[in-house]
C-alpha positions as CSV (number, residue, x, y, z in Angstrom):
1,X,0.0,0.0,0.0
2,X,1.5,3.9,-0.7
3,X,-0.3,6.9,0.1
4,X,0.5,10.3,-1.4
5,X,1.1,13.2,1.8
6,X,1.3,16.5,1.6
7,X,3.6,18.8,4.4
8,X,5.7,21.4,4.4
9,X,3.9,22.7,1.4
10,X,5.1,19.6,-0.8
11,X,3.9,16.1,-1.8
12,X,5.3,13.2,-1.5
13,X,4.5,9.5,-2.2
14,X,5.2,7.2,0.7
15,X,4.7,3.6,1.5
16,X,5.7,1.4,4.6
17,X,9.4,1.7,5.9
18,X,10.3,4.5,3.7
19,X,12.9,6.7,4.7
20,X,12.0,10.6,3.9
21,X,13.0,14.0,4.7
22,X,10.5,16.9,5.4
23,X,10.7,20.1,6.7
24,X,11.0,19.9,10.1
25,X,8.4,18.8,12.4
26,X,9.0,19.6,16.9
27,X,9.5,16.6,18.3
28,X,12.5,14.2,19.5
29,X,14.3,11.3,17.8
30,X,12.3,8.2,18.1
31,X,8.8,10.2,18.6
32,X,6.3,9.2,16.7
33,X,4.4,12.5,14.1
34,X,0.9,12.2,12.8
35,X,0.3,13.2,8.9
36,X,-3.6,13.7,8.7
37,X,-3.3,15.5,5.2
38,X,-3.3,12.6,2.7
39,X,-4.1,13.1,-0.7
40,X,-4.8,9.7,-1.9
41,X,-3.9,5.8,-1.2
42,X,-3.6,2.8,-2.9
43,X,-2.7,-0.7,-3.7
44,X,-1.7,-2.1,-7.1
45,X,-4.3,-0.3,-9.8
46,X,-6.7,0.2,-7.2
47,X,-6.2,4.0,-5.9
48,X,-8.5,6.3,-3.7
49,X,-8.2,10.3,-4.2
50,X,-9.5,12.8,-1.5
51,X,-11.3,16.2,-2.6
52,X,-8.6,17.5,-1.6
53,X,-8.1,15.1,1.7
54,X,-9.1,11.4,2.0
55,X,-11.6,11.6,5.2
56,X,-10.2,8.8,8.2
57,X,-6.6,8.2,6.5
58,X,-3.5,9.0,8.8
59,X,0.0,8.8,8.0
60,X,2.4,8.1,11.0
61,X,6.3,8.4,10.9
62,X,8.7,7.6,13.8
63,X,11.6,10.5,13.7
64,X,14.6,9.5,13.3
65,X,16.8,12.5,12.4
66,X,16.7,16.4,12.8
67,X,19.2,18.1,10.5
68,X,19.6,20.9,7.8
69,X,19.7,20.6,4.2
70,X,22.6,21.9,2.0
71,X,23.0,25.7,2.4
72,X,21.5,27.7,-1.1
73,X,23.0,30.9,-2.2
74,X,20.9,33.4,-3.7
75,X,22.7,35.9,-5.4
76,X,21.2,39.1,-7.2
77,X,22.8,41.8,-9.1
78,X,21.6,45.3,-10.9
79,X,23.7,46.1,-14.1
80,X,25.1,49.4,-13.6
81,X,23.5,50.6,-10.1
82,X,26.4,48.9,-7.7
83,X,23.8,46.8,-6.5
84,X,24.2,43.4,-5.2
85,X,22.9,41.2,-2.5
86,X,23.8,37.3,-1.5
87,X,21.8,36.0,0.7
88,X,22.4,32.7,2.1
89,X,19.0,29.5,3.6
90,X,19.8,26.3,4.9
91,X,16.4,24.7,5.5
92,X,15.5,22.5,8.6
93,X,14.7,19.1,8.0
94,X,13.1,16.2,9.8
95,X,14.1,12.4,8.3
96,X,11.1,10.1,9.2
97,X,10.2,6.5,8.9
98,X,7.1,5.7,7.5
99,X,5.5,3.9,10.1
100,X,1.5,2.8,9.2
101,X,-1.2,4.0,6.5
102,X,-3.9,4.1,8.3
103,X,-7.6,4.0,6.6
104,X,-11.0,4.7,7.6
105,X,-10.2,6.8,11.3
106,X,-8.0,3.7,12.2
107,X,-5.9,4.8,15.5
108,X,-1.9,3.8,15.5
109,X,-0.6,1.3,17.3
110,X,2.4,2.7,18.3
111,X,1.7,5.9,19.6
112,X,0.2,4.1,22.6
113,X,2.8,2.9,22.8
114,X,5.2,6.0,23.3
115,X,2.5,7.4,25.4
116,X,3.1,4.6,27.9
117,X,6.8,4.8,27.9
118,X,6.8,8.6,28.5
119,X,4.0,8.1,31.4
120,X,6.1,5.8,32.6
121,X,9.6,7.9,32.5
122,X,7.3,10.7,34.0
123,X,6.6,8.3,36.9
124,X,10.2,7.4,37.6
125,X,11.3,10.9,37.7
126,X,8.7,11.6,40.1
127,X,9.5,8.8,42.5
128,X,13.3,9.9,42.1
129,X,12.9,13.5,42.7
130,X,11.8,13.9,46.2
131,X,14.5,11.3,47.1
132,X,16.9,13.6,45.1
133,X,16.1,16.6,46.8
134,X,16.3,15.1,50.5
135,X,20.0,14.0,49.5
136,X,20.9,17.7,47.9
137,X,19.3,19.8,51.2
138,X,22.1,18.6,53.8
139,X,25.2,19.4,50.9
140,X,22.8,22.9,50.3
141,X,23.0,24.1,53.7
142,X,26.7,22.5,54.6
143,X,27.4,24.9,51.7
144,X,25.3,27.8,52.9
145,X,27.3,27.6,56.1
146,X,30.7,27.5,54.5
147,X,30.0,30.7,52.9
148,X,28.2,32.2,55.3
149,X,31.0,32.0,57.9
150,X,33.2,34.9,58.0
151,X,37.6,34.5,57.6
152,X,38.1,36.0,60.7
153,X,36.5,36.7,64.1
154,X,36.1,40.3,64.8
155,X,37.4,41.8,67.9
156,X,35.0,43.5,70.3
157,X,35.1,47.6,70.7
158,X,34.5,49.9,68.6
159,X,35.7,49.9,64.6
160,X,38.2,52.1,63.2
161,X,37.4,53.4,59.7
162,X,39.0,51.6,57.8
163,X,38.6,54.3,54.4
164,X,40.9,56.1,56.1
165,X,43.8,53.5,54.8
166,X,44.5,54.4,51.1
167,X,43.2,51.9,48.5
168,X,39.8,50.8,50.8
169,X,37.2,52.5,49.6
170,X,33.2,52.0,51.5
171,X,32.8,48.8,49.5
172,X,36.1,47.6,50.4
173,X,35.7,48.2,53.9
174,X,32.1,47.0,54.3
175,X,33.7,43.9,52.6
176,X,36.5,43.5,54.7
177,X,34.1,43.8,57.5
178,X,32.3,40.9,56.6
179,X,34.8,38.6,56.8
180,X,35.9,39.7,60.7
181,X,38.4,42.4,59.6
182,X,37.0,45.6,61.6
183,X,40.6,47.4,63.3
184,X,44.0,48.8,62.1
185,X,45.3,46.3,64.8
186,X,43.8,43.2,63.2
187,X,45.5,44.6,59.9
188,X,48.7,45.2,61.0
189,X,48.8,41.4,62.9
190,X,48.0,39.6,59.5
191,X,50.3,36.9,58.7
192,X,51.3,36.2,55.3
193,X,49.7,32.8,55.4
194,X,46.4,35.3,56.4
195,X,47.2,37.3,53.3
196,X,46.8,34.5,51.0
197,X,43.3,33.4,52.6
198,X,42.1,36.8,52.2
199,X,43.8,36.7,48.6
200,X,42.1,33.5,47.5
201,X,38.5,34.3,48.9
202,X,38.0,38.0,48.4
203,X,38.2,40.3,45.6
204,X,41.8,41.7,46.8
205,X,45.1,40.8,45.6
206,X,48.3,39.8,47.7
207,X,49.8,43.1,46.9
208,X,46.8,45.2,48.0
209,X,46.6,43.5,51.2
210,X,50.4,43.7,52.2
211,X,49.7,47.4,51.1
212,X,47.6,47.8,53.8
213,X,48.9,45.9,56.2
214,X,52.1,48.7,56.1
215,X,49.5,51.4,56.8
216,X,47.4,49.9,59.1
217,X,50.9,49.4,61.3
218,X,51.4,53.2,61.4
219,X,47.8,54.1,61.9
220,X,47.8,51.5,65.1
221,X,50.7,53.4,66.4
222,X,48.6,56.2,66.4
């Protein structure tokens, strides 16, 4: 049996098992697309023709491919008026695999099929996902924690102002508060092995820091 399908804007005569591409239809490899507009069907010398579509004939395709046809160049040029354009299309395609021919409001087989598979992938991620989320909430707040726990632990007293040391500016110092650092004194004490802590997890490089660690030595003086 063939039938004679029409999508995309062309026709195309198809039987059983036939491998064709068409301009692209949505859906994933191995999904299975419904062709309703069918032109005509037969079998040997017996053929059926639709006015224009043959009513309770279906087409169905399994997709096996989604690609791009070869890239066409259309070129136009005015004599004399400097004018030209190029303008390149590469079309979308969908190769399908004729699947059934389907007469007389006949349902397909298969699709019931892929509808209980994807019911029953639905399912399993359903089961999974609660059991996925439990595991992920203790690593979540370990994580929140972590970053929520500040370098250093600030000293009581008052804070100095820290904007007063060249190079830390309000965000700088609001920053630098964050993480513990509130005093010239705590500064001025900051070990190299500090340096590179506060080097790898804030914005500051190794040089800035030493920087004002030097100034925060004179201002502690003070």
């Amino acid at each position: 049996m063939f039938a004679v399908i029409k999508t995309g804007g062309k026709q195309y005569r198809v039987a059983a098992n036939d491998l064709l591409k068409i301009e692209k239809v949505e859906a994933n490899v191995g999904d299975i697309v419904e062709i309703g507009h069918v032109l005509a069907h037969g079998e040997g010398e017996n053929v059926t023709f639709g006015a224009p579509f043959v009513d309770g004939a279906l087409v169905t395709a399994e997709v096996v491919e989604q690609g791009k046809n070869r890239t066409v160049i259309a070129f136009k040029k005015r004599r004399r008026q400097n004018s030209r354009r190029k303008i390149g299309h590469r079309q979308l395609l969908t190769t399908v695999r004729i699947a059934e021919i389907l007469l007389g409001g006949a349902k397909p087989a298969k699709k019931a099929a892929v509808k209980a598979e994807a019911k029953a992938e639905v399912a399993a991620e359903a089961k999974a996902e609660p059991k996925a989320k439990k595991e992920a909430a203790p690593k979540d707040d370990v994580k929140a924690e972590t970053a929520a726990a500040p370098l250093f632990k600030a000293p009581k007293g008052e804070p100095d102002d820290l904007t007063v040391i060249k190079g830390i500016g309000p965000v700088a110092a609001k920053d630098l508060a964050e993480q513990g650092i509130i005093t010239f004194a705590q500064l001025a004490k900051l070990s190299d092995k500090d340096v590179a802590k506060i080097d790898e997890h804030m914005p500051f490089s190794a040089d800035q820091i030493k920087d004002w660690r030097e100034q925060a030595k004179e201002l502690a003086k003070k």
